[in-house]
C-alpha positions in Angstrom: 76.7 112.8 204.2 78.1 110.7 201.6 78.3 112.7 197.6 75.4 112.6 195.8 75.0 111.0 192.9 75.2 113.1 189.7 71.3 112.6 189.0 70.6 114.4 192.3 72.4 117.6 191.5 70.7 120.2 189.8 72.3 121.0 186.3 73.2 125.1 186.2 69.7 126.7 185.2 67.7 123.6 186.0 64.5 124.3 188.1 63.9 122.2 191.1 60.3 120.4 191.9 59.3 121.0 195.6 56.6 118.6 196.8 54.9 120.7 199.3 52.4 123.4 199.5 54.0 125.1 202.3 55.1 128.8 202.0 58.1 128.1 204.8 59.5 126.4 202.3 59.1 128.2 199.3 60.3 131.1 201.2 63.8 129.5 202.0 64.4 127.9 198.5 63.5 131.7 197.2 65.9 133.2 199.6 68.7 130.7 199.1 68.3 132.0 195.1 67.0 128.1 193.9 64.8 128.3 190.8 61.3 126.1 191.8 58.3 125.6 190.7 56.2 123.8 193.9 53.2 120.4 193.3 51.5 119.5 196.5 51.4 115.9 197.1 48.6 113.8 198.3 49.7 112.2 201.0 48.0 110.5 204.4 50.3 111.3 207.0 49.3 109.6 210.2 51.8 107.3 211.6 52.4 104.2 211.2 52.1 101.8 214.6 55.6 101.7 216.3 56.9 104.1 213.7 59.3 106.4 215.4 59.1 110.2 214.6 62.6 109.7 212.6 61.3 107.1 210.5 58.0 109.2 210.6 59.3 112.3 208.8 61.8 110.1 206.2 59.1 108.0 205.2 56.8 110.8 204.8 59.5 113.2 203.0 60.1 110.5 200.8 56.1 109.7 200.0 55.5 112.8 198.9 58.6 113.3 196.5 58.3 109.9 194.8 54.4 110.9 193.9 55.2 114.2 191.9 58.7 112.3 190.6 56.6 109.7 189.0 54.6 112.4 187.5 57.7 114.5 186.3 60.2 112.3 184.8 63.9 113.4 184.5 62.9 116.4 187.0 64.3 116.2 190.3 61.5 116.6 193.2 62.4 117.6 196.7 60.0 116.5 199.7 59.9 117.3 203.0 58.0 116.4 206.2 58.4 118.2 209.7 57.2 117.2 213.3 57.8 118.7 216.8 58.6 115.5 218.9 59.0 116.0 222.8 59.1 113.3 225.3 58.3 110.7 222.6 55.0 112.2 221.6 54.9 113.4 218.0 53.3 116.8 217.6 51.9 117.6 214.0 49.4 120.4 213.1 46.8 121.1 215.5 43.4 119.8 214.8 42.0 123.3 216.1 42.6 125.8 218.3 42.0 124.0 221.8 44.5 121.4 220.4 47.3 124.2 219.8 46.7 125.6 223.3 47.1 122.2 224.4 50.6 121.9 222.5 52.2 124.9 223.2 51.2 124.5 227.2 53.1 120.7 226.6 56.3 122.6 225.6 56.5 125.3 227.9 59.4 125.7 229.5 61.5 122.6 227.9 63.6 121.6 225.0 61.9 119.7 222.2 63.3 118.6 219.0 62.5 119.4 215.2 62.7 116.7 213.0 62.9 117.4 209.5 62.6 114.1 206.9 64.2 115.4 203.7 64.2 113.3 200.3 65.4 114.0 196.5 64.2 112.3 193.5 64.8 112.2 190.3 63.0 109.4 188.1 65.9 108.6 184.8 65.4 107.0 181.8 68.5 104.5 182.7 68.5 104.0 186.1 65.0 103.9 187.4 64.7 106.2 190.2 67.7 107.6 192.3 67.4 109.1 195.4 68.4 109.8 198.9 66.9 110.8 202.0 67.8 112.0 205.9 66.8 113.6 208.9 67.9 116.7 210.3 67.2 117.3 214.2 67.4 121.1 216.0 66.5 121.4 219.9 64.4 124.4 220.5 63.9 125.7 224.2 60.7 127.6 224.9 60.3 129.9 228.0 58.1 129.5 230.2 54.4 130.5 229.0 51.3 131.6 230.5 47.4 130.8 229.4 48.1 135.1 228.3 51.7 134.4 226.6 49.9 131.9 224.2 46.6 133.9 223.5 48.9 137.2 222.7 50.9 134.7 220.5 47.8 133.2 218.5 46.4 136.8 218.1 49.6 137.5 216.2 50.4 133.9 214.6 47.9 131.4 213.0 49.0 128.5 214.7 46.7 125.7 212.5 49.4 125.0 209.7 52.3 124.6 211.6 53.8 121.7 213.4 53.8 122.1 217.2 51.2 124.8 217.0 54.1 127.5 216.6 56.4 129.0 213.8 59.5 130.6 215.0 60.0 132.6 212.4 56.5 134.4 213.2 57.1 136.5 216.2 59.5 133.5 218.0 61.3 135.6 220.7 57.5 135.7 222.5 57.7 131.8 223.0 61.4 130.4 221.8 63.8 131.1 224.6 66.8 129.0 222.5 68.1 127.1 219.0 70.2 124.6 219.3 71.4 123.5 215.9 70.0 124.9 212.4 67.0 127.5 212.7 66.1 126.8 208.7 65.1 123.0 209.8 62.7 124.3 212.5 61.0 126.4 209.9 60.5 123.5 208.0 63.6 123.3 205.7 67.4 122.5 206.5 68.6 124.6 203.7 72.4 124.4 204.6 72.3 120.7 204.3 70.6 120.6 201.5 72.0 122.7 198.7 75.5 121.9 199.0 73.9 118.0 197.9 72.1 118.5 195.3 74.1 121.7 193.6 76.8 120.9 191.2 
């Protein structure tokens, strides 16, 4: 990825803005030692028609950060958007529990990707807003799963918030049988991309 601009690095003791309500994320930024304070953002996030999951996720991440910038000024404002995409069908949170049976049955077995839309944003006094988004993509292999593998998993895991119906960091060795690529992005946040942007 091409150098950030300087707006888009955090200046030593500055406290990051993450646009999202979700404790995934909050949990890497703590553990990766980043000083936030965390808005949710309003966002509708069905898909567009013909909208790809890519351009699903960027567009989304990018939503969601420019409506807390533009309510922050000066503060720079991460967002992020993740969806489980496996033979072109987009899997977002489950509308209910017959839904997330229904998902994780799909991806038994096979190899899926994570797609995680990432997006900073800083809105400046001088140059209007400045920011820059990406995806990052992990392959995930489940094993194979019975009808009983995926009740003993939603006894342990509440499966309603999650993309895919599944969080690997939640008891995944009962469903994940392999991680190809970066195992922050599939919880919801590709730390090691991220903070070696947007740190000076």
């Amino acid at each position: 990825m091409a150098e950030a601009a300087a707006e888009l690095l955090l200046a030593p003791g500055e406290e990051l803005i993450l646009a999202s309500g979700s404790p995934r994320r909050r949990q890497l930024l703590k553990a990766a030692g980043i000083r936030f304070s965390w808005q949710t953002a309003d966002v509708d996030e069905a898909s567009h028609p013909g909208e790809t999951a890519a351009e699903l996720v960027k567009r989304l991440a990018a939503s969601k950060a420019r409506q807390v910038a533009v309510a922050c000024p000066g503060r720079l404002v991460l967002g992020a958007d993740t969806a489980v995409v496996q033979g072109g069908a987009i899997y977002g949170k489950p509308t209910d529990m017959a839904d997330a049976r229904a998902m994780l049955q799909a991806l038994s077995g096979r190899t899926h990707q994570v797609l995680t839309g990432v997006c900073l944003v800083r809105q400046t006094a001088g140059r209007g807003e400045v920011s820059r988004s990406w995806v990052c993509t992990t392959s995930v292999t489940f094993r194979t799963l019975t009808a009983d593998d995926i009740e003993a998993y939603f006894r342990l895991v509440d499966p309603l918030d999650k993309a895919g119906a599944y969080g690997i960091q939640e008891h995944g060795d009962m469903i994940v049988k392999q991680v190809d690529g970066l195992l922050s992005n599939v919880i919801g946040l590709p730390i090691e991309e991220l903070f070696p942007s947007c740190r000076a």
